[in-house]
VOBA-1610 file (N, C-alpha, C; in pm, whole numbers, padded with zeros to 5 digits, always signed):
BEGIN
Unk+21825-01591+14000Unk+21967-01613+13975Unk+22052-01493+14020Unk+21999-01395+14007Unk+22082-01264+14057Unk+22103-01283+14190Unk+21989-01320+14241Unk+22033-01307+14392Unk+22072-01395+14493Unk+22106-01561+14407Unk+22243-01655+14434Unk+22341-01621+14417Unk+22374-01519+14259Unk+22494-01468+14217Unk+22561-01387+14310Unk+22470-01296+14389Unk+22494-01168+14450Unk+22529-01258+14563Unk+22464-01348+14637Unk+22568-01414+14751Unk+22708-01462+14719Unk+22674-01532+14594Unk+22812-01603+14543Unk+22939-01496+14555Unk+22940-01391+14543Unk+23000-01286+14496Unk+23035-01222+14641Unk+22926-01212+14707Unk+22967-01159+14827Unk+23073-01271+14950Unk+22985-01411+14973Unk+23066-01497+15064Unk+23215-01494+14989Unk+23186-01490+14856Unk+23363-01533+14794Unk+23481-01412+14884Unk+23386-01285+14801Unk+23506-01157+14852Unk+23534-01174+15010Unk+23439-01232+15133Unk+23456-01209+15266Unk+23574-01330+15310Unk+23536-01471+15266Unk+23580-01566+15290Unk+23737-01555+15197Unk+23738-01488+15102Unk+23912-01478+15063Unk+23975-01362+15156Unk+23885-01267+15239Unk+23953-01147+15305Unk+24026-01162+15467Unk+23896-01283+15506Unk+23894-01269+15607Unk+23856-01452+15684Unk+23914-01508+15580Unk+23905-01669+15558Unk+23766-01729+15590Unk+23711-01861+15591Unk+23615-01938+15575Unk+23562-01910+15742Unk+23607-01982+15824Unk+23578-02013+15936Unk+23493-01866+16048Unk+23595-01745+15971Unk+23535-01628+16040Unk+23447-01589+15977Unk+23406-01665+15910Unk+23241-01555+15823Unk+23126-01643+15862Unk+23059-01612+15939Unk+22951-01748+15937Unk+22832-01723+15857Unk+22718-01799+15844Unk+22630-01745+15773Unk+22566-01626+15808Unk+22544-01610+15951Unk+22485-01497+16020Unk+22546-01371+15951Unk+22642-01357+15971Unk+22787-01223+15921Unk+22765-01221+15803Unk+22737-01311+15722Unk+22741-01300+15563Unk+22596-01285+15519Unk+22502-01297+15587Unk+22343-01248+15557Unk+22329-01099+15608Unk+22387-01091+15758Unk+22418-00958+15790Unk+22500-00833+15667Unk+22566-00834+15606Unk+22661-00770+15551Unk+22566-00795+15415Unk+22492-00890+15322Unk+22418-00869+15232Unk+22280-00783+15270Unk+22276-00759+15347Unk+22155-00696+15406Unk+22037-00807+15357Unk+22025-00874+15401Unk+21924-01041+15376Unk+21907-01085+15523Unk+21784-01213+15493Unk+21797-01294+15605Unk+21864-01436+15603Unk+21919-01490+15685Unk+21978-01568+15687Unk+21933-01697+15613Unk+21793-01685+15641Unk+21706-01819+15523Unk+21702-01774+15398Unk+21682-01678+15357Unk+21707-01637+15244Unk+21853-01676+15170Unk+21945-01686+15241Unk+22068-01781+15186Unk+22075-01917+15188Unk+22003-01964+15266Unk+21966-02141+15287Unk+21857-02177+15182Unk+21767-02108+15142Unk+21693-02114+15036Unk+21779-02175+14885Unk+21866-02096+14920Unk+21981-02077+14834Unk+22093-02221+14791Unk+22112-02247+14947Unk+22195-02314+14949Unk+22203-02407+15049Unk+22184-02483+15058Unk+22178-02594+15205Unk+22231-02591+15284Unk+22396-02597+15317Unk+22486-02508+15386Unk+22640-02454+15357Unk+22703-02492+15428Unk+22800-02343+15386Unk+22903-02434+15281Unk+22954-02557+15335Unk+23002-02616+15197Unk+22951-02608+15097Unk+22823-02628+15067Unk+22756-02561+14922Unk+22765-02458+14893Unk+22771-02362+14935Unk+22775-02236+14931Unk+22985-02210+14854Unk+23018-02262+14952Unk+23187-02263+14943Unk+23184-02300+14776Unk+23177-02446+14784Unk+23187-02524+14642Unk+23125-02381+14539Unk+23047-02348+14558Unk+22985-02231+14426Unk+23055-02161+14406Unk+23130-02070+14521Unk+23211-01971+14519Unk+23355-02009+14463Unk+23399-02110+14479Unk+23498-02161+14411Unk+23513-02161+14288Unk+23398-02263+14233Unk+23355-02279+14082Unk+23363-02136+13992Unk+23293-02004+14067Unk+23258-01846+14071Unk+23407-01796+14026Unk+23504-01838+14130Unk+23675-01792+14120Unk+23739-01863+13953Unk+23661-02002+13972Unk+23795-02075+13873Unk+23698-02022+13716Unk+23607-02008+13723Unk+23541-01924+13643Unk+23551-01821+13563Unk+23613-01722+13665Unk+23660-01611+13588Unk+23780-01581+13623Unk+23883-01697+13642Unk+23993-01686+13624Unk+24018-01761+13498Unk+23981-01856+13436Unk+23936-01923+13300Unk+23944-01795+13206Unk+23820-01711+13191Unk+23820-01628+13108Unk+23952-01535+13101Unk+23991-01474+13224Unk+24141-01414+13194Unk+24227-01449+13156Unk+24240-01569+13188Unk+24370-01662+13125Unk+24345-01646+12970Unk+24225-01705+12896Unk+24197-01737+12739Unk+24220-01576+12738Unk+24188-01473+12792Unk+24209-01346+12727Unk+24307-01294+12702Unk+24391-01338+12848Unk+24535-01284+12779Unk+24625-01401+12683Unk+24575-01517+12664Unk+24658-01599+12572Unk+24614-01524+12436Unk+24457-01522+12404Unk+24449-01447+12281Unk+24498-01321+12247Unk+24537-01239+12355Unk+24541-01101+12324Unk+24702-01079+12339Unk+24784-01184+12433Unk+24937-01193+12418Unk+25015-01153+12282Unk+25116-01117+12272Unk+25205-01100+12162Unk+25280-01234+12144Unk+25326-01277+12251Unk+25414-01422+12248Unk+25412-01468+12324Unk+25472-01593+12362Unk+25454-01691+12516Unk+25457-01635+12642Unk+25634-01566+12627Unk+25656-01450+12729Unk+25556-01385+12813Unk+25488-01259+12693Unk+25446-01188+12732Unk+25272-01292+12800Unk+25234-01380+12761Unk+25133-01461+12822Unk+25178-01447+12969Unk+25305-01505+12997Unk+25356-01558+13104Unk+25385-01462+13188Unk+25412-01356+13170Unk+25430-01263+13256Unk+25279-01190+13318Unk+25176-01169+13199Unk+25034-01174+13253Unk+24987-01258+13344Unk+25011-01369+13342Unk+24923-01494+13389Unk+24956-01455+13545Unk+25143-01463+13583Unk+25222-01386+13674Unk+25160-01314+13764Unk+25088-01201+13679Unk+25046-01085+13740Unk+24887-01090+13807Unk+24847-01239+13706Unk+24721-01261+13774Unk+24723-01277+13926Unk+24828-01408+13894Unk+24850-01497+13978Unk+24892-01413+14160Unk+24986-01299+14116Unk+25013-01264+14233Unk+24923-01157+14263Unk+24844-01082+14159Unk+24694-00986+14270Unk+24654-01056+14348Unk+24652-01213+14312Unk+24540-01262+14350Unk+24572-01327+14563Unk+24701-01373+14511Unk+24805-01395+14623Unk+24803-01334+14717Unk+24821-01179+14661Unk+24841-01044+14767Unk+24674-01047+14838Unk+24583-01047+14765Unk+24413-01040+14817Unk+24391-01132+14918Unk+24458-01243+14888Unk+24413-01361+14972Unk+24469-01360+15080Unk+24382-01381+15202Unk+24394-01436+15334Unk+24484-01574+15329Unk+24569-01595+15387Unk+24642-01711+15405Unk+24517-01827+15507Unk+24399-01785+15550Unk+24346-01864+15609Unk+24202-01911+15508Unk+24204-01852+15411Unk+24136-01911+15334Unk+24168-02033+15311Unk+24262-02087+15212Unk+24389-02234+15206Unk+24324-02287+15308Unk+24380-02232+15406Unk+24423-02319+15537Unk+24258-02366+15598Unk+24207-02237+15598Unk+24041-02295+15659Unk+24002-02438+15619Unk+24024-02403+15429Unk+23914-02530+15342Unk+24011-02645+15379Unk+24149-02667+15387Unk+24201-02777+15372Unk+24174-02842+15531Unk+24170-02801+15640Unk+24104-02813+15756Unk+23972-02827+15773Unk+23880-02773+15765Unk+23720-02767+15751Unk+23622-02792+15690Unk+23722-02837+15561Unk+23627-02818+15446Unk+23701-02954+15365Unk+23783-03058+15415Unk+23895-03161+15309Unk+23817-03196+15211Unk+23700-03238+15175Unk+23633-03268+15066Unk+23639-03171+14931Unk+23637-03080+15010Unk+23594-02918+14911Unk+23774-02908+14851Unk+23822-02923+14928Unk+23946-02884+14920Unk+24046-02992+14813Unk+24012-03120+14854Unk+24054-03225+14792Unk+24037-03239+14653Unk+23887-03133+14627Unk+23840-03162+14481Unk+23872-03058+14391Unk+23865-02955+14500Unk+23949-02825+14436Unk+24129-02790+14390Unk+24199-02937+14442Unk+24313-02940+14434Unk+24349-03004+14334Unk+24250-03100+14271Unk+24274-03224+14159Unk+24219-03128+14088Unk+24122-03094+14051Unk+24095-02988+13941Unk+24177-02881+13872Unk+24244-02848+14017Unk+24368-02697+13986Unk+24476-02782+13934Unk+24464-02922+13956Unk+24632-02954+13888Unk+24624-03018+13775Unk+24504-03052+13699Unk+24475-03068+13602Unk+24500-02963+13546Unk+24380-02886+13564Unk+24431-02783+13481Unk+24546-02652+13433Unk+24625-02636+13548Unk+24725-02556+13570Unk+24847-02657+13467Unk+24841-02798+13490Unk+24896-02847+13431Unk+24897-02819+13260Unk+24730-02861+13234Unk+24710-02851+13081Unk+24786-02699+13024Unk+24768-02604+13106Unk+24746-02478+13094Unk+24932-02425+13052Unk+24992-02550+13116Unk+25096-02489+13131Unk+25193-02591+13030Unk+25161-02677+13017Unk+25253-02748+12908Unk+25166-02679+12706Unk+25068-02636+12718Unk+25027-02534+12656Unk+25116-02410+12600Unk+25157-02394+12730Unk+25268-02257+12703Unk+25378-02331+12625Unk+25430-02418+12730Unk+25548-02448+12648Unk+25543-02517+12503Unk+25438-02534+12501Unk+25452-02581+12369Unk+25474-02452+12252Unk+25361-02386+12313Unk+25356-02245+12159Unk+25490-02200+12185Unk+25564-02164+12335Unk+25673-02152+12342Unk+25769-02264+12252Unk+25761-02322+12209Unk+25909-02383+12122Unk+25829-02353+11972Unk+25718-02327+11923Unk+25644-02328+11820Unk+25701-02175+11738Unk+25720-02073+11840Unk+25737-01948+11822Unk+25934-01908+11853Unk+25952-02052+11844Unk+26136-02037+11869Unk+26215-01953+12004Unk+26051-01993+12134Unk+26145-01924+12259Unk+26214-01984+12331Unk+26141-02115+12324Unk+26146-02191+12390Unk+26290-02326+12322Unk+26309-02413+12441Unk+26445-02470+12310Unk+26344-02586+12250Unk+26366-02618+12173Unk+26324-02694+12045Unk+26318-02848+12123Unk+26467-02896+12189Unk+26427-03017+12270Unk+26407-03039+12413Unk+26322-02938+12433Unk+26213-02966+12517Unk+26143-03027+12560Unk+26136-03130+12698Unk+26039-03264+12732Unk+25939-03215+12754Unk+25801-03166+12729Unk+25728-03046+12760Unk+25651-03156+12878Unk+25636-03291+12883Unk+25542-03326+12970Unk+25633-03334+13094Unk+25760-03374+13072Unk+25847-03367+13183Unk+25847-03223+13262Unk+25928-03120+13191Unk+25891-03003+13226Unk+25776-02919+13299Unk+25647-02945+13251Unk+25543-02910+13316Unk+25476-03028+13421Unk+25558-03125+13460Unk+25516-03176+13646Unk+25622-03115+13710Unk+25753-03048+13626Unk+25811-03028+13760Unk+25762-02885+13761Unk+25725-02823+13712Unk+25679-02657+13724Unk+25571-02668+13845Unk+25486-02751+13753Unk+25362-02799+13878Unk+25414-02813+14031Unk+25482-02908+14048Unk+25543-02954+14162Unk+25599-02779+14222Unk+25676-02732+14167Unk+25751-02587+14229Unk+25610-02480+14249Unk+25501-02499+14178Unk+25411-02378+14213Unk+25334-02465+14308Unk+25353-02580+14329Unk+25254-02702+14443Unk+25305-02599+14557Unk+25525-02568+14615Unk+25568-02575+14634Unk+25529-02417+14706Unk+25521-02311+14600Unk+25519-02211+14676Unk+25395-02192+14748Unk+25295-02274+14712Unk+25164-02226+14815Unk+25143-02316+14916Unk+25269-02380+14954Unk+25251-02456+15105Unk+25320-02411+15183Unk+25239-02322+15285Unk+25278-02228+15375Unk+25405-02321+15547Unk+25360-02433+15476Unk+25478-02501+15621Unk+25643-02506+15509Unk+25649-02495+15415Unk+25794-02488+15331Unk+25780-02384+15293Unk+25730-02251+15253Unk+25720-02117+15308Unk+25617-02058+15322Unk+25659-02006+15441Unk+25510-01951+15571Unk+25501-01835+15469Unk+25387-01803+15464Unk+25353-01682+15398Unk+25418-01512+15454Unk+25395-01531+15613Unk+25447-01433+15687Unk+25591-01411+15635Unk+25667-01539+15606Unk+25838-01510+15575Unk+25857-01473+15440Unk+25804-01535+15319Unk+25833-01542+15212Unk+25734-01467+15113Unk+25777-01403+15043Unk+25659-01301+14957Unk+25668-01363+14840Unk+25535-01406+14771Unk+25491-01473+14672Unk+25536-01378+14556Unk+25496-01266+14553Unk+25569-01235+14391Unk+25719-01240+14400Unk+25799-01195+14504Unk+25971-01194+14485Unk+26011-01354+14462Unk+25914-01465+14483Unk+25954-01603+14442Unk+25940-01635+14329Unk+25867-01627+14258Unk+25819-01563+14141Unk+25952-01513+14070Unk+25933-01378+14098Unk+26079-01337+14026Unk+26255-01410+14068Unk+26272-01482+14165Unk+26373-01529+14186Unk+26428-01665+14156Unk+26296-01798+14167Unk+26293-01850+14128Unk+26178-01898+13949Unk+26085-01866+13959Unk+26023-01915+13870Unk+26112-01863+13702Unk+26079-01741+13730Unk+26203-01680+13648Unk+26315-01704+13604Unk+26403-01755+13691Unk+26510-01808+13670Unk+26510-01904+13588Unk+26437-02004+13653Unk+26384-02135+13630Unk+26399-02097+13453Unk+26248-01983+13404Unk+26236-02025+13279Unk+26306-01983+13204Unk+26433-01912+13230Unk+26501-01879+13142Unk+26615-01989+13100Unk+26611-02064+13217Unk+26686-02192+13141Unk+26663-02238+13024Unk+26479-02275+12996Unk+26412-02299+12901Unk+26443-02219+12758Unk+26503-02084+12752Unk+26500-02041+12667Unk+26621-02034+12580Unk+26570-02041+12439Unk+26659-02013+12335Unk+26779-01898+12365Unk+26815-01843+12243Unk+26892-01762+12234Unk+26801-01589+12225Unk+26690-01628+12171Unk+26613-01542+12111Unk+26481-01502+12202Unk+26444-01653+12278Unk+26375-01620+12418Unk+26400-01571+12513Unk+26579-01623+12525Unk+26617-01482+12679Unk+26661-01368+12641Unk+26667-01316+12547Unk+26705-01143+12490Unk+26518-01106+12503Unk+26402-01160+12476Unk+26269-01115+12507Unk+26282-01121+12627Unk+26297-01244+12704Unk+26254-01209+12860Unk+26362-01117+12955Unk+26462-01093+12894Unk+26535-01001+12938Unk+26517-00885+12934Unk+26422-00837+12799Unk+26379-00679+12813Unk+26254-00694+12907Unk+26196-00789+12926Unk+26067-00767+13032Unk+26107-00741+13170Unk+26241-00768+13196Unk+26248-00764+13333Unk+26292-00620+13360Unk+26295-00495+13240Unk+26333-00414+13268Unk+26178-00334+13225Unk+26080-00360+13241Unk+25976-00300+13246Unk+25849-00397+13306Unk+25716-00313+13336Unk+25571-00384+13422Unk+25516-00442+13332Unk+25494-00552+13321Unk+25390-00622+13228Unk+25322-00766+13245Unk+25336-00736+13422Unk+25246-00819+13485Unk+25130-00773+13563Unk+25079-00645+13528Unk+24904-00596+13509Unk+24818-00600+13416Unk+24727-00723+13367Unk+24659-00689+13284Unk+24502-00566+13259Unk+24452-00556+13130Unk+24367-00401+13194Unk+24297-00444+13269
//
């Protein structure tokens, strides 16, 4: 198991750096210092391999999320973590990663897209809920309405033909729109909190 893990770990970091298509198995047995059957042993081929590494990502992006919801002070401050996940992760990524799997890979991609909107969904009408629970949020709140159109706007920023990645920088959208966005959502008592956040960092978690 270590030494599926140790591929898992390695194709993930190459194929988010330097996208799917440019890593072949050769390059990625090369760079583990392995032989190339020694990864086919492993894995049958590179869509299998992909699918793991995925599962590997949504994995321990799962655990960060539950960590900072437990370890949050209030919705806010969740939301501004999650934020901060969200855009390391943005900045790391190759724009041809996306683009490889949804081209090369549509199966992988197709299944990885219904999964992320399930759950990004659950994840996020979640918020709003503890958000009106904790009085940040306004009280009449459609929370299921609300969280397809959030969905729909973060569908929105990671489709590079309505903005190319080259033009538009994922965290300043973030702060211009998403932001905006949720302060509509808020009480009287939720935008005096999210108003002191915007005057300090508290979208790095440790």
């Amino acid at each position: 198991m270590e030494k599926r893990q140790r591929i898992i770990e390695e194709g993930l970091r190459l194929f988010m750096k330097y996208g799917i298509r440019n890593i072949t198995m050769d390059e990625l047995a090369k760079h583990l210092g392995i032989s190339k059957r020694t990864i086919y042993e492993q894995f049958k081929n590179k869509d299998s391999l992909l699918l793991q590494c995925i599962k590997s990502l949504s994995t321990d992006q799962k655990k960060r999320i539950n960590r900072i919801m437990n370890e949050s002070a209030h919705v806010i401050d969740s939301i501004y973590r999650i934020i901060g996940e969200k855009s390391v992760m943005m900045r790391n990524l190759n724009p041809l990663f996306l683009e490889d799997m949804r081209k090369f890979h549509p199966a992988i991609f197709k299944l990885i897209h219904k999964r992320d909107e399930l759950e990004d969904i659950s994840l996020t009408e979640q918020l709003l809920i503890k958000g009106k629970e904790e009085g940040i949020f306004l009280p009449e709140l459609n929370t299921s309405l609300v969280t397809r159109f959030m969905w729909e706007m973060f569908r929105l920023f990671g489709d590079d033909e309505v903005f190319p990645f080259e033009q538009y920088d994922r965290s300043e959208m973030l702060d211009n729109i998403f932001i905006v966005f949720i302060r509509g959502l808020c009480t009287a008592n939720g935008i005096e909190i999210l108003e002191s956040y915007k005057h300090a960092d508290h979208t790095q978690t440790p």
